[in-house]
Residue, then its C-alpha position, 0 to 999 in steps of 0.5 A: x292427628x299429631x299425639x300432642x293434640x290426640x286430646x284435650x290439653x286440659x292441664x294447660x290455662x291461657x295466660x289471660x286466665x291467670x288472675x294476675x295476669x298483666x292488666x295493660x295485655x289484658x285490655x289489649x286482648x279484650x281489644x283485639x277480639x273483634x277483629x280476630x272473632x270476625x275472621x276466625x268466627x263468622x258472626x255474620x253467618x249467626x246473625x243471619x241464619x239464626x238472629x234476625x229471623x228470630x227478632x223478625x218474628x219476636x219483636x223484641x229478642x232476648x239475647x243471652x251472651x255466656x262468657x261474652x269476654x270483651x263483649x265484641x259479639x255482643x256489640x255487633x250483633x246490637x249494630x246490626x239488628x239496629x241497622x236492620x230496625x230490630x229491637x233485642x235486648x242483650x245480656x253480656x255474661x261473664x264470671x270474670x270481673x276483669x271482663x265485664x269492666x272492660x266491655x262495660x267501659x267499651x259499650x259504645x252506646x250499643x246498650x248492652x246489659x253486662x253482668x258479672x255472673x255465672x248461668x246458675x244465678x240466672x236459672x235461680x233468678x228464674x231470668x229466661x231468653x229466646x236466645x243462649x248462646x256462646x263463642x269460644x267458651x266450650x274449651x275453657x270448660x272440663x267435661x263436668x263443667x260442661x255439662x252444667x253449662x248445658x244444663x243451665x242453658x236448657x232451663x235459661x231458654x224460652x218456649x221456641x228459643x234457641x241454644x247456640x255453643x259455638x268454639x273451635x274444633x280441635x285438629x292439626x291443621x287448626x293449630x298450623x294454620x293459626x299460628x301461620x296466619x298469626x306470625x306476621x302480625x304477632x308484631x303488630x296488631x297482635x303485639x302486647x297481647x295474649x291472642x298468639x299464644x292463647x288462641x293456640x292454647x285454646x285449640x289444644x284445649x278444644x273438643x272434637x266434634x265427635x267428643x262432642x257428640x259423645x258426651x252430648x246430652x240427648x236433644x242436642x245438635x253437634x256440627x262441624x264448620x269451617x274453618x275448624x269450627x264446631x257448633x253445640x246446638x238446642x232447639x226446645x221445639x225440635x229436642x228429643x224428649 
């Protein structure tokens, strides 16, 4: 790995975090993370191995989105459970205001609940969820806030339910490869957007799956996947005591 991305980039913030940041590029990068999610993500893959085998079995699921951003997850995992004839209901949380007005406004009848709040308040509130889970939030995060987040997940989740933190893995080759895959379009579906430059920001600011496992709590899982992916992962019937 190049000594540029030997470590975390912490110091350096995407540009849609800025508080001032430009509010027309701002919705139009909330308006463009479906499509980028679902190349880069693989939501599909968590809908059907950890999704709907659960509300399968629940009935009715209890989904909880941390720092759902524009809501894309959200709104998709709705349309499908709903394709398959399978209730949930989801919670789209975010600290950020900004984000929380935009996916409320984009909801599409999908019926998502959306607050603006952190993942203490819910553990105060005593609200619990069969299922936690988060994209792409891990690397806004320093080691300290992380742990928070961990912890806050654990309290928020049911008996049997899951803890799912999924994020980019750091690594040269993410960092060429998205931003040779994003220049053609940097002009056109990317154009007046963060997406470029933040998404190879937040590569920089991306844990390693072995930084990961490093500072990870005992009773979680960490894995890598592919392309550049790393997943963060609690079970409360399987995690060590």
């Amino acid at each position: 790995m190049s000594r540029a991305l030997s470590a975390r980039e912490v110091d350096t913030l995407e540009l849609m975090d800025d508080p001032h940041a430009d509010a027309r590029l701002l919705a139009r990068t909330y308006g463009r993370f479906g499509l980028v999610n679902a190349l880069v993500s693989r939501p599909g893959m968590l809908y059907r191995r950890d999704i709907r085998p659960r509300a399968d079995r629940a009935g009715r699921l209890r989904i909880l989105d941390v720092g759902a951003g524009g809501g894309d997850l959200c709104r998709l995992l709705a349309q499908r459970l709903r394709r398959d004839g399978l209730e949930a209901d989801i919670t789209a949380l975010d600290a950020d205001d900004r984000a929380i007005r935009w996916a409320s406004a984009h909801d599409r009848g999908a019926g998502i609940r959306y607050r603006r709040a952190l993942t203490s308040d819910l553990v105060a509130a005593g609200e619990t969820f069969d299922v936690v889970l988060s994209n792409h939030v891990l690397h806004h995060l320093d080691d300290a806030e992380l742990q928070v987040v961990l912890g806050d997940s654990v309290r928020l989740v049911a008996p049997g339910g899951l803890v799912s933190h999924h994020d980019i893995a750091r690594s040269r080759t993410a960092h060429a490869l998205f931003a040779v895959a994003t220049w053609p379009i940097s002009g056109t579906l990317l154009a007046d957007s963060f997406i470029r430059e933040d998404g190879l920001i937040s590569i920089r600011r991306s844990y390693t799956v072995s930084e990961l496992a490093t500072i990870a709590p005992a009773g979680w899982l960490v894995r890598g996947g592919v392309p550049a992916r790393l997943e963060l992962r609690w079970e409360r019937d399987r995690a060590r005591p």
